[in-house]
C-alpha positions in Angstrom: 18.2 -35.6 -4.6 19.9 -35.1 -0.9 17.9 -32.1 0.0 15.3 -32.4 -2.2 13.6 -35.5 0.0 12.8 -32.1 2.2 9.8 -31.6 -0.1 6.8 -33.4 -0.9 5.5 -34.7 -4.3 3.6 -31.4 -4.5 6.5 -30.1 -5.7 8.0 -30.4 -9.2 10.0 -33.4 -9.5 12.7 -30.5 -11.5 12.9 -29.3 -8.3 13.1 -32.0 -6.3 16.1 -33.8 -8.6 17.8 -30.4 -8.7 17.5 -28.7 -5.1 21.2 -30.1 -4.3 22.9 -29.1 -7.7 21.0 -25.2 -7.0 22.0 -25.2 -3.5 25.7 -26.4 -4.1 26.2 -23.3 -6.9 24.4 -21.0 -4.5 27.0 -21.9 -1.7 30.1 -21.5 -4.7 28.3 -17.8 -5.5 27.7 -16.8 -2.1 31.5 -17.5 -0.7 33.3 -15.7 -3.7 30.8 -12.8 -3.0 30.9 -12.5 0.6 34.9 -13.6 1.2 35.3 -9.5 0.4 33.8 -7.9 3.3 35.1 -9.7 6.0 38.5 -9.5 5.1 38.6 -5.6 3.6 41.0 -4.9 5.8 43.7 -7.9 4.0 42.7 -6.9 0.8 43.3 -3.2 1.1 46.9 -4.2 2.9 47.6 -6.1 -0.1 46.7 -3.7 -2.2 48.8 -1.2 -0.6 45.6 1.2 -0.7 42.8 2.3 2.5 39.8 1.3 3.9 37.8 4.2 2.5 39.6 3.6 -0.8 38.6 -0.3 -0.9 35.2 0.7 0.0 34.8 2.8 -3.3 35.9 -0.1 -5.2 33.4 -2.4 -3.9 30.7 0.3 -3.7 31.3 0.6 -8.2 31.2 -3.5 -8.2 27.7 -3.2 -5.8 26.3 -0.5 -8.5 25.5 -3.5 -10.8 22.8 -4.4 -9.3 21.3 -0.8 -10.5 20.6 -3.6 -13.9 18.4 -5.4 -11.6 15.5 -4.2 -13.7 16.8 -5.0 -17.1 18.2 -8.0 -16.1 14.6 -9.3 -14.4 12.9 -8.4 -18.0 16.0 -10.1 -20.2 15.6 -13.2 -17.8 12.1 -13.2 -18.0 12.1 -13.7 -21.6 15.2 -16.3 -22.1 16.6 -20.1 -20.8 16.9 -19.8 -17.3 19.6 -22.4 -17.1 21.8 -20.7 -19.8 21.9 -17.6 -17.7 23.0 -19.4 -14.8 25.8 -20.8 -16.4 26.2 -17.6 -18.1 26.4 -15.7 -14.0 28.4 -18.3 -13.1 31.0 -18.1 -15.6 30.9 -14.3 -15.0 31.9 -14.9 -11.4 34.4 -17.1 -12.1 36.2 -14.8 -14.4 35.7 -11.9 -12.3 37.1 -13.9 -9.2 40.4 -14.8 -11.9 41.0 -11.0 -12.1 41.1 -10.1 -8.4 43.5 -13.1 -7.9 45.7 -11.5 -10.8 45.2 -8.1 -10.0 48.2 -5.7 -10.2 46.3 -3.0 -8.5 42.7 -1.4 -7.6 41.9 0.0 -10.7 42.2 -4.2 -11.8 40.9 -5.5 -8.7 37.7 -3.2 -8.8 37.1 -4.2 -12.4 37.3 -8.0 -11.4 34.9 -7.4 -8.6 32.5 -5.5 -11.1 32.5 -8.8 -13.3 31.8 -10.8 -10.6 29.0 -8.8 -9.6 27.3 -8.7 -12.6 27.5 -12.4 -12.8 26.2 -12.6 -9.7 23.1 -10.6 -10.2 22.4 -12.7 -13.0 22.6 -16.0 -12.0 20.9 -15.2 -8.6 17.9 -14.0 -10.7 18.0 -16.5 -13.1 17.9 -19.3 -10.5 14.9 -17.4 -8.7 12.7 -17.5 -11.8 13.7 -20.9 -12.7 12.4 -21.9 -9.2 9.0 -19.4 -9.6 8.2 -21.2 -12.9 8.1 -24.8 -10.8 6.7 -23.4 -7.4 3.6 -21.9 -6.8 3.8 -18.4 -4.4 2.5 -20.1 -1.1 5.3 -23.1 -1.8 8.1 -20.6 -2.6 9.6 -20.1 1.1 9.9 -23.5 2.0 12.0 -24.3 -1.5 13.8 -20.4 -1.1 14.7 -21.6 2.7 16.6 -24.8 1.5 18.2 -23.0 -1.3 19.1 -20.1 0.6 20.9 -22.2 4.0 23.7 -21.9 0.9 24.3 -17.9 2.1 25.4 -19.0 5.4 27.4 -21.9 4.1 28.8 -19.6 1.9 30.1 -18.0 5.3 30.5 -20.5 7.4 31.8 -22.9 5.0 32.6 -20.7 1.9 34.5 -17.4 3.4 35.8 -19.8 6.0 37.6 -21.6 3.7 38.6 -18.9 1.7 40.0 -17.6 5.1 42.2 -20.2 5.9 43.4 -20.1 2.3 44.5 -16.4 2.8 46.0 -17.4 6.1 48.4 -20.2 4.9 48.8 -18.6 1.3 47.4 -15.2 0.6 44.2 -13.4 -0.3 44.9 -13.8 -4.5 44.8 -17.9 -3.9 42.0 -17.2 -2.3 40.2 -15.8 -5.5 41.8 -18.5 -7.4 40.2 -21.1 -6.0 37.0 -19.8 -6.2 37.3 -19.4 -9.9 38.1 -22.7 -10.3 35.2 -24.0 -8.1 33.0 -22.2 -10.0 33.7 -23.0 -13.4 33.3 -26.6 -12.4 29.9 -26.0 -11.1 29.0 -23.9 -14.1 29.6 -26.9 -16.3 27.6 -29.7 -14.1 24.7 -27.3 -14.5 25.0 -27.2 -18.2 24.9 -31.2 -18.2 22.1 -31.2 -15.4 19.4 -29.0 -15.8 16.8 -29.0 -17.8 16.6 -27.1 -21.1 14.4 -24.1 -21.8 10.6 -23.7 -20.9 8.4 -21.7 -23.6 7.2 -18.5 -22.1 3.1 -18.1 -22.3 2.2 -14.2 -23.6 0.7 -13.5 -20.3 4.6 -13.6 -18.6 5.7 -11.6 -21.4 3.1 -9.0 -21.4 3.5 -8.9 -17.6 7.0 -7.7 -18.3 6.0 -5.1 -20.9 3.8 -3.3 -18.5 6.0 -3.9 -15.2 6.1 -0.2 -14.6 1.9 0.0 -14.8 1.7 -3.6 -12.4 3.2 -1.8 -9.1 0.6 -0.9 -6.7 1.4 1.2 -4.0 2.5 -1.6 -1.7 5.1 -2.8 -3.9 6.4 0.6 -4.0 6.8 0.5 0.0 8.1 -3.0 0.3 11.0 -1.9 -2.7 11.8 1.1 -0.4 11.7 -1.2 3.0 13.8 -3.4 1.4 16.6 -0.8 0.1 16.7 0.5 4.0 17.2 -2.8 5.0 19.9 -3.7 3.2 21.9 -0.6 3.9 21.3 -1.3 7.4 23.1 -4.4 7.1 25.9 -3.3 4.6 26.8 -0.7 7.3 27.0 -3.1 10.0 28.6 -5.8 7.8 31.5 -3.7 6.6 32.1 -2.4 9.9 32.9 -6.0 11.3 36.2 -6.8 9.9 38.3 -3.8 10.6 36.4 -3.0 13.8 37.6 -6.7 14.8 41.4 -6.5 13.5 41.8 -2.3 14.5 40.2 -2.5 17.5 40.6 -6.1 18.6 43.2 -7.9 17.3 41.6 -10.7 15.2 44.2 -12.1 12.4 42.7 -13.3 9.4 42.5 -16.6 11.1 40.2 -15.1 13.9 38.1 -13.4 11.0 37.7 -16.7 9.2 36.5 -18.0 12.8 34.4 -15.3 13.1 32.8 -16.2 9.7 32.1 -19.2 10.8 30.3 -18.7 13.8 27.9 -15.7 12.2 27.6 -18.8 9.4 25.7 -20.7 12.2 23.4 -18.0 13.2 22.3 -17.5 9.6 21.7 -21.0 9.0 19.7 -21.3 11.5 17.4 -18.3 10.1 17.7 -20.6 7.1 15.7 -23.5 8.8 13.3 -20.8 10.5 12.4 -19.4 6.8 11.8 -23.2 5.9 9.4 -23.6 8.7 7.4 -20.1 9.1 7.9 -18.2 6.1 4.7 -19.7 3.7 3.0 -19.9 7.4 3.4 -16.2 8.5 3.3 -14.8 4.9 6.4 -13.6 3.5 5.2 -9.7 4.0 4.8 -10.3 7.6 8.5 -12.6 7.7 10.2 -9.7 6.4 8.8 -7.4 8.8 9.6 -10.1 11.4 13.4 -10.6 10.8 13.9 -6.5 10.0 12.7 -6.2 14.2 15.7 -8.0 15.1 18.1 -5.5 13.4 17.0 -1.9 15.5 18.1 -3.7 18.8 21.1 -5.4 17.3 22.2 -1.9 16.0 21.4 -0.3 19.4 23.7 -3.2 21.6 26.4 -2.5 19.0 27.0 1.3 19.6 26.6 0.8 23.5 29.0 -1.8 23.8 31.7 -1.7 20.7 34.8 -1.8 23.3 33.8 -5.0 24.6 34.1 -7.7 21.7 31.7 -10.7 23.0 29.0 -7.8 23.8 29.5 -6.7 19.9 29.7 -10.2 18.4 26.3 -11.3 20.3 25.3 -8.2 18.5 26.3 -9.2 15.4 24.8 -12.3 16.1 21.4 -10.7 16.7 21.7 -8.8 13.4 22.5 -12.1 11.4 19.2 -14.2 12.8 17.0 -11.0 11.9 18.7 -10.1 8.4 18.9 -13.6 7.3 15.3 -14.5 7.9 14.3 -11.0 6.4 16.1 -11.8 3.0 15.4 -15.5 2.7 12.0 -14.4 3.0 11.8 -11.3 1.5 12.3 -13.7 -2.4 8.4 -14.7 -2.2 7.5 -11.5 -1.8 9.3 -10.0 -4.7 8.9 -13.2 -7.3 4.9 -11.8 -6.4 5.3 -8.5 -7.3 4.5 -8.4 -11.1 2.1 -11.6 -12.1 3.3 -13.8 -14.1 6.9 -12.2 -14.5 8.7 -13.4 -11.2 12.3 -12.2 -12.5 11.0 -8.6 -12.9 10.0 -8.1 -9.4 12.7 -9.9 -7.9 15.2 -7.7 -10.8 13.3 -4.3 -9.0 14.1 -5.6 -5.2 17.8 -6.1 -6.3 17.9 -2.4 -7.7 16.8 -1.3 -4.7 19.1 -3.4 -2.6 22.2 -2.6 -4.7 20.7 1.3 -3.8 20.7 0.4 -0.2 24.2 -2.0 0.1 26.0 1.1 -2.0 24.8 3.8 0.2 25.6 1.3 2.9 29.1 0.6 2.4 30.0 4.4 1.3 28.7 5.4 4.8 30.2 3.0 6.8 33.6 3.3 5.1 34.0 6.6 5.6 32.5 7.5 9.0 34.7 4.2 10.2 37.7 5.7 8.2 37.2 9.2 10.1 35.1 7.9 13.1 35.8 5.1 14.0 32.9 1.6 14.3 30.0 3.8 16.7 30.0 6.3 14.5 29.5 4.1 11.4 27.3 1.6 13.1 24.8 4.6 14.4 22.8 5.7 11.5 21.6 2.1 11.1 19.1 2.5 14.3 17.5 5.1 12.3 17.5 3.4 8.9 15.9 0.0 10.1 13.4 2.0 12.0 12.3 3.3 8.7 12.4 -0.2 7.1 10.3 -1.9 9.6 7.9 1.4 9.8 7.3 1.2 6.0 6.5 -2.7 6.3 4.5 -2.5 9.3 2.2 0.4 7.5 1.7 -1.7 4.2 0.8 -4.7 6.5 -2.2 -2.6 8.0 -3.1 -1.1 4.6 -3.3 -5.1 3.1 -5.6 -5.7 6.3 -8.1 -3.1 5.7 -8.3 -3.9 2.3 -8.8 -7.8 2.6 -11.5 -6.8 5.2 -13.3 -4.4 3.0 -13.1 -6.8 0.3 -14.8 -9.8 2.6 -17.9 -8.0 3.5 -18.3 -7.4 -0.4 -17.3 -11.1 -1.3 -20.4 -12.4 1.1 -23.0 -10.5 -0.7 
């Protein structure tokens, strides 16, 4: 009930008595998911294999989200609470086989397992919030929940880090696993059980395909440019900071947790101006923060605090851009909320893949410029495509006004 006395009696009292419970799993998720990046660098010592080599690993585990779409229908349909025990059970076991891995080929499949569990717990909790919140109350609830993605950083990865630092990288995974199957089993007790789904959700899944207008289409594309905008940049940070700088693990944990900061304060902007500004117009909003961001980067790599403030940048934009970018998709097919939101993570796992395969190799052969530089052009395009559909939803509303007056 901790964070849940941040909303009114408006909302659901479901949501209210459960907003902790969601967030803490959320911050368990996030941290097993996001320790990778930061520390490819470990991982692929460890492993005894390259950058590059890492990078196609993770880029397999990142193709799971192509189920986005199946998964958004399938979750549409069934208990939202047993598939998020279900995703988080998934990640657990997936985070037990990276600790245990012998090699890549077992590592890669442990991270494939904890993706998958990933995507579907991440859109199971989504929908289970949709059914409870009404569109124009979704960022506000979405903000609190997602603060967890930075804690995840700042408090998840960090710890993770100074686990890897002290021990190594495989107790890292194991204590995730542990953490996670602990939270899996308070949400079983916790949550609510199932809620009946009326024929309009499930024939608004049926006919997903016919429900996409032409601004859905854009935002789906916006969002998959975004994404790899940030997965370039992302996966550039760790070795840029160890190769080029120095940083131990200790330093990248530090690192983690000060980029933690920036995104949770992103986290309490989305609470405050997302359902105010329209979460459309948010997106657009945070993706302006990344072109700059990108730009500072390549100028000034040599120099770390230039870079970092960079990074910094990138992490205010992005974070706002995804936190709000959920009431947009949980909009884009009525009455089915985990089939949009299932068709924005295709797209993203399109955009993070692409991302990662890039940056890996032009950083591999390149060095961090080189991999960073594409993503000037690639957030152009994403903001571009969101700014256009923002003008196309203005002439329409003011075409339709003059008609609703007469």
């Amino acid at each position: 009930m901790l964070l849940g006395r941040a909303l009114d009696d408006s909302y659901a009292p479901e949501v209210r008595m459960n907003l902790t419970l969601l967030t803490l799993a959320r911050l368990s998720t996030n941290g097993a998911f996001r320790y990778v990046i930061p520390f490819l660098a470990v991982l692929a010592r460890g492993l005894d294999i390259s950058i590059s080599e890492i990078g196609i690993a993770l880029t397999v585990s990142q193709l799971t989200g192509l189920l986005g779409s199946v998964v958004g229908r399938w979750t549409d349909r069934g208990s939202h609470r047993l598939l998020m025990v279900g995703g988080l059970a998934s990640i657990a076991t997936g985070a037990g086989l990276a600790a245990a891995a012998p090699g890549v080929w077992v590592f890669g499949g442990g991270l494939v397992v904890l993706s998958l569990g990933k995507l579907v717990f991440d859109v199971a909790l989504t929908s289970w919030v949709s059914e409870y919140v009404p569109v124009n109350g979704r960022g506000r609830v979405f903000g609190i929940i997602e603060m967890s993605w930075a804690a995840g950083l700042f408090i998840g990865v960090a710890v993770l880090g100074g686990i890897t630092a002290i021990w190594s990288w495989r107790w890292a995974y194991a204590f995730s696993a542990v953490v996670l199957f602990a939270v899996a089993l308070a949400m079983l007790v916790r949550l609510p059980g199932a809620t009946p789904r009326s024929p309009s959700a499930t024939r608004a899944v049926a006919a997903t395909r016919t429900k996409l207008t032409r601004d859905a289409w854009q935002f789906l594309v916006s969002m998959g440019f975004m994404l790899l905008s940030m997965q370039t940049m992302i996966s550039v940070l760790g070795p840029w900071l160890q190769d080029e700088h120095g940083y131990s693990s200790g330093g990248l944990a530090a690192v983690s947790f000060g980029l933690g900061v920036f995104e949770l304060v992103s986290s309490f902007a989305a609470v405050r101006f997302t359902d105010r500004w329209g979460g459309w117009r948010s997106v657009m909003r945070g993706g302006m923060l990344i072109v700059p961001a990108a730009a500072l980067f390549v100028l000034t790599h040599r120099f770390v605090v230039v870079g970092l403030i960079a990074f910094a940048v990138l992490t205010l934009g992005f974070e706002y851009c995804i936190i709000s970018s959920f009431s947009v998709a949980t909009s884009l097919v009525a009455g089915a909320p985990g089939a949009g939101l299932g068709l924005m993570f295709t797209a993203n796992t399109i955009g993070i893949a692409a991302g990662t395969m890039m940056s890996t190799w032009l950083y591999d052969h390149y060095g961090a410029a080189t991999a960073v530089f594409p993503v000037v052009a690639t957030s152009c395009v994403a903001v571009g495509l969101l700014a256009t559909g923002l003008r196309t939803q203005g002439r329409r509303a003011a075409s339709v006004a003059p008609a609703a007056r007469t």
